[in-house]
N, C-alpha and C positions, 0 to 999 in steps of 0.2 A: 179840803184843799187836796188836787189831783198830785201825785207826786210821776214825776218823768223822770222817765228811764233814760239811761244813755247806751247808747250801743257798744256794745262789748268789744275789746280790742284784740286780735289775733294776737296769739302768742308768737314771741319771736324767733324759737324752737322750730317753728311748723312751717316757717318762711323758710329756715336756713335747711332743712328735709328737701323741700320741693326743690330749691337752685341745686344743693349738693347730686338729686336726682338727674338732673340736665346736663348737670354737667359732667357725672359720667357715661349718660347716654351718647351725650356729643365725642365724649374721647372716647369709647368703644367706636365709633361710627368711624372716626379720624385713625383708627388704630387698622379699623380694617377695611376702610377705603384704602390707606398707605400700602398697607400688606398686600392688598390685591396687587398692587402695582410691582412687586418683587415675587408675584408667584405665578407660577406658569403650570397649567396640567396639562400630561402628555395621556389621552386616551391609550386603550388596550391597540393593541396593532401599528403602531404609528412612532415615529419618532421625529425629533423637532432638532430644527438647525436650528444656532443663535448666531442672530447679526447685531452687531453695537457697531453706533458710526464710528467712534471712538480708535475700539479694537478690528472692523474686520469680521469676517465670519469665523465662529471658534472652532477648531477643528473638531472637539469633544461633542458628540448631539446628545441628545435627553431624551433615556427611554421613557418607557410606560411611566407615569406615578406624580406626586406633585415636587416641585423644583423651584427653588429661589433664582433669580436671576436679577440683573441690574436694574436700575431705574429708568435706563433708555432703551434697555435690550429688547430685540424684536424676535420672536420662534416663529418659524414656518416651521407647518407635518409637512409629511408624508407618510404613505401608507407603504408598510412593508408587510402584509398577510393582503390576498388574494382581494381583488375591486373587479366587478365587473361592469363592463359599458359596450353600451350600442349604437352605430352610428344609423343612420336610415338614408336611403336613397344617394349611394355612392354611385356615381357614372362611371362604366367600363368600357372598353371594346373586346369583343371573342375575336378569334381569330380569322372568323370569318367575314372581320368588320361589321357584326354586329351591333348596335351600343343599348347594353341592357343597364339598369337601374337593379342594387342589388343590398342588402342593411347587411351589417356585417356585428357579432357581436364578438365580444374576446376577452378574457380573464386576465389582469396584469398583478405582479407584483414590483417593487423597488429592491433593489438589492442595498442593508443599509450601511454597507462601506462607502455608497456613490451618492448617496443624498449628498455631502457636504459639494463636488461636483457638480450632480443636478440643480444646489444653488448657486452655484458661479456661473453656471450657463444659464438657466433662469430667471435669476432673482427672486424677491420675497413674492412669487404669487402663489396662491392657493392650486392644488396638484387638479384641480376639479377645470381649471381655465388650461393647462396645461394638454389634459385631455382632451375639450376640444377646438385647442389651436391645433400644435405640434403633432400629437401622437394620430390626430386624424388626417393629418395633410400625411405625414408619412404611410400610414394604413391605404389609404388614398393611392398610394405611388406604388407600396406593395401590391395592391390589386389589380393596378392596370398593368402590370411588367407582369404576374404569374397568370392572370384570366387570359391574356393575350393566348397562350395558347394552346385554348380550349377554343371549340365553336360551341355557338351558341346550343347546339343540342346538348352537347356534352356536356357544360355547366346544368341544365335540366337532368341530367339523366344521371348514369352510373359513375360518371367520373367528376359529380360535383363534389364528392369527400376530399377526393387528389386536389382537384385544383383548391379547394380549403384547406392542404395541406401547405401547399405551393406557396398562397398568400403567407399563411404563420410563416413560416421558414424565411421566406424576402421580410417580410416586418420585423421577425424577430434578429435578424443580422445587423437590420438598419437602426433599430434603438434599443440594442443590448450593450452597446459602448457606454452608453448615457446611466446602465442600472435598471433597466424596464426588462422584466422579466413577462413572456405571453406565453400563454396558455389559453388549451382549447378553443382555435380560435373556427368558427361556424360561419357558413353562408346562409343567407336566403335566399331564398326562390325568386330566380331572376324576374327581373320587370321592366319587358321589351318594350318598342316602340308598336304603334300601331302598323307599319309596314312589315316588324319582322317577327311581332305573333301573329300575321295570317302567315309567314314565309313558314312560320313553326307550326301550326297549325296545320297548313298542307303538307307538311313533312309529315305529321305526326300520323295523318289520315293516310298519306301515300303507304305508310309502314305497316297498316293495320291492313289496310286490302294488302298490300306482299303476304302477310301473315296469314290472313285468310285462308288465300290462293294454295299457299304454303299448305296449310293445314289440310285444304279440301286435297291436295294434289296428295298429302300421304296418304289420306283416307280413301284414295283411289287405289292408289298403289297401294295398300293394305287387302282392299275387297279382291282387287286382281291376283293378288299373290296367295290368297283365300280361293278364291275358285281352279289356282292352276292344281293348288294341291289337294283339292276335291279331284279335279279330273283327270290326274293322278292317281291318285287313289282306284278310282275308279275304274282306267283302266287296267293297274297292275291288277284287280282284281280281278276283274275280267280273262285278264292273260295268265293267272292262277287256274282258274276257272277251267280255261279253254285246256291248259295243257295237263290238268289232272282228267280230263274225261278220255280216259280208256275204255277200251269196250269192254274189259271187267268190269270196270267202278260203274259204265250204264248198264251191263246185266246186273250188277246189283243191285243196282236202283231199281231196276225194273222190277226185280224181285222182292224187296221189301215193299212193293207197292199191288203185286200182282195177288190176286185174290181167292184164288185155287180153282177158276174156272175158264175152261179150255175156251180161247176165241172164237167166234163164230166166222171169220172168213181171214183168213190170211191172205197174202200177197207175195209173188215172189218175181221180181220183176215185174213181165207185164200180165201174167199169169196171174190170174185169182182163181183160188181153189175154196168152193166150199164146200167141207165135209160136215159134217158135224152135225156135233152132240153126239146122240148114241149109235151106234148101229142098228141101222135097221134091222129087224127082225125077217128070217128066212121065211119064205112062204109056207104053208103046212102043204102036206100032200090033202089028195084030196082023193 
């Protein structure tokens, strides 16, 4: 006769292990889902306004590090260490009424006494929407009040640094009340219309033949001013020349050159005499 088994019954130790397990997983989970919700971190560079509907914005902000805060409190950053941004294809006019297309880049910081201000004029949005609403319409306004008046070459050429000066200086007057601190602020290489880079174009070539012309015209007037003081030269030489020849200095010449034998025909006037060599010998008697 087969005997059957009955299946074995879990211990009830092993049951009360697994739920006990659960259920401190669930209250660590509940512990710091909740926590997250009273902890706020403020990144390196940046410091956070707190707004509660409650209370109002607090005047206190929250540096660098992690912070507890209320159950409904809201942080906005801002960056107070050095952001840089760049806008691309700003329209200007030179003062030539040109209208060039120009990217402008520029370093800002916040000054962090005025964050709690920059959120009363703002509100809770992120400083990245801020950039490119406000701070480019205003960049925008500085560039066309200090490019005005520069012409269009000038912004190309040696007074593009100034007139990038000009901009920073108009931008930084106009949102330095606000706490925006600019720095370094660079142009680009202007980008005209098609009517006024042939205008710049022919200008640029008109410049190069002056230059040219310029250049050949010294190199003439160099060769010339080279050959007067050859022929110069030359002839004070000449009139050295002329006026040391005394008739000593040519008997002396003559005689440093003469060779110890007596000429065969002189000349004295129109008179030619010739003697010479030796004396004939007398006849003999005879």
């Amino acid at each position: 006769m087969e005997t059957v088994q009955m299946p074995e019954k879990k211990r009830p130790n092993s049951n009360r292990k697994i739920i006990g397990g659960i259920i401190i997983a669930v209250a660590l989970a509940l512990i710091i889902g909740v926590g997250s919700l009273f902890i706020e971190k403020i990144q390196n560079g940046y410091v956070g306004v707190v707004y509660s509907p409650n209370g109002g914005v607090q005047e206190e902000t929250l540096g660098q590090g992690w912070h507890i805060v209320g159950l409904f409190d809201k942080v906005t950053r801002y960056p107070v260490r050095m952001q840089t941004v760049q806008y691309d294809d700003i329209q200007v006019a030179t003062s030539d009424g040109k209208n060039i297309t120009m990217d402008f880049a520029y370093n800002y910081s916040i000054q962090p006494d005025k964050v709690v201000a920059l959120f009363n004029k703002f509100g809770p949005v992120e400083v990245s929407e801020i950039e490119s609403t406000y701070l480019r319409t205003r960049l925008w306004d500085a560039g066309r009040k200090a490019i005005a008046k520069y012409s269009v070459i000038e912004t190309y050429g040696q007074k593009s640094a100034a007139a990038g000066m000009d901009v920073q200086k108009v931008f930084s007057e106009d949102v330095g009340d606000l706490g925006f601190i600019i720095d370094d602020l660079t142009l680009g290489v202007p980008k005209p219309d098609k009517a006024t880079q042939e205008a710049i174009n022919a200008r640029v070539t008109a410049s190069q033949e002056l230059e040219r012309k310029q250049t050949e015209l010294k190199i003439a007037e160099a060769e010339a001013e080279k050959k007067r003081i050859e022929a110069k030269a030359t002839a004070d030489y000449n009139k050295i020349i002329r006026e040391s020849m005394t008739p000593e200095v040519i008997q002396y010449m003559w005689i440093q050159k003469w060779d110890g034998q007596m000429p065969k025909a002189t000349g004295t006037g129109n008179l030619i005499q010739i003697p010479i060599g030796d004396e004939p010998a007398a006849p003999k008697n005879q």
